[in-house]
C-alpha positions in Angstrom: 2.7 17.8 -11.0 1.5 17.3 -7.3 -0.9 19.8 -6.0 -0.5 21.3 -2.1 -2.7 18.3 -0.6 -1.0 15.8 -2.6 2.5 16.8 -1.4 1.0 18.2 2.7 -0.2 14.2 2.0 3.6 12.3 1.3 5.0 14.5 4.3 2.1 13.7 6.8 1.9 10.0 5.6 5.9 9.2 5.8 6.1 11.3 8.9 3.5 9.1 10.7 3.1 5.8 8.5 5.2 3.8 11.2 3.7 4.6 14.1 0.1 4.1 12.2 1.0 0.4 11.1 1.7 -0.7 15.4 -1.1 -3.2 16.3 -1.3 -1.5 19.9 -2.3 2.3 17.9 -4.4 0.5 15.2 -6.2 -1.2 18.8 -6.8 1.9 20.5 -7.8 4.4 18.2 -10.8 2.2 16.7 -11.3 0.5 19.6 -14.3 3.1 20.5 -15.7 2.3 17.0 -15.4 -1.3 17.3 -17.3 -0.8 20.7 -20.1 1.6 19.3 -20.8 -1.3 16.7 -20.8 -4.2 19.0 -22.4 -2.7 21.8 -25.9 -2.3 20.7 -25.5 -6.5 20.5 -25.3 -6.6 24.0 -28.1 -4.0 24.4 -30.7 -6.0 22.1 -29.7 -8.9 24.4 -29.9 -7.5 27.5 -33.2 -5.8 26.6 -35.3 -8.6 26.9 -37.3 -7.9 24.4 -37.5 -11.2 22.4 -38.8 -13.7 25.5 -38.4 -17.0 23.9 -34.8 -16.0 22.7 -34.0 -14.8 26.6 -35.2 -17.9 27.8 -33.1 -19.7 25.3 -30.6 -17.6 25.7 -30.3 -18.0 29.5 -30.8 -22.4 29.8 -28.4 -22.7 26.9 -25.5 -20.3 27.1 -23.4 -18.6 29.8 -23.8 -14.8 30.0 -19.7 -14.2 30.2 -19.7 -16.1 26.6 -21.9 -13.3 25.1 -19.5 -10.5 26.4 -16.5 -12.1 25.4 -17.9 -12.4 21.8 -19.4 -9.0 21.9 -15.3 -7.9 23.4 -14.4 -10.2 20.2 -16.1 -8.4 17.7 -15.1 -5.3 18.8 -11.7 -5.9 18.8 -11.6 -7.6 15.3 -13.6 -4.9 14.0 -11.0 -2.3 15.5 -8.1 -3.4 14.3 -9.7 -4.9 10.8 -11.2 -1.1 10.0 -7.7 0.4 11.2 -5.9 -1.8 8.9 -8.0 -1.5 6.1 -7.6 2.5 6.3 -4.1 2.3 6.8 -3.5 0.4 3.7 -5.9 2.3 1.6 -3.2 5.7 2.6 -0.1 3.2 1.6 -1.6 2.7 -1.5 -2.6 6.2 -2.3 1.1 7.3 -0.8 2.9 4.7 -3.2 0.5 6.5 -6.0 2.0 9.2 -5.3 5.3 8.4 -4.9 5.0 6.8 -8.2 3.5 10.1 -9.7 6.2 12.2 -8.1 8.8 9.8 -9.9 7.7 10.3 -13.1 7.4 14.0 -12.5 10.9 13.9 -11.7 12.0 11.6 -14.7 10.2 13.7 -17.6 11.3 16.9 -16.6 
């Protein structure tokens, strides 16, 4: 037997699983997480407070490489978190589905 949640769960999840699984939504809504985890990269960069790595940092490498990786990371950790949540609620939906089945079948 499904409880409330279980069942408030199956109606939300096949009412919204589409529009969850689009590349574009997965980008935007953990794009500001993505962003909160690479940005303090840039910060400990920009900070300075390492002098041999600035100096390093500044002979050997272009400043608009650093910012494209940090925009890199970001991105990849956006979409890689999104995905990785939505198909931890697929599997628990098809759990359920599953456990609704049998509901169905014994009774």
């Amino acid at each position: 037997m499904l409880s409330e949640d279980e069942k408030a769960f199956l109606v939300y999840w096949e009412q919204n699983r589409a529009r969850q699984k689009r590349l574009f939504y997965q980008l935007l809504v953990g794009l500001p997480l993505g962003l909160l985890l690479a940005l303090p990269i840039l910060i400990n960069y920009m900070s300075g407070w390492d002098k041999r790595a600035v100096m390093v940092g500044n002979t050997q490498s272009n400043p608009l490489v650093l910012i494209i990786a940090v925009l890199a990371i970001a991105v990849f950790f956006s979409i890689f978190n999104r995905r990785h949540k939505w198909e931890m609620n697929e599997q628990h939906y098809l759990e359920l589905k599953g456990k609704e089945a049998e509901d169905v079948k014994t009774n």
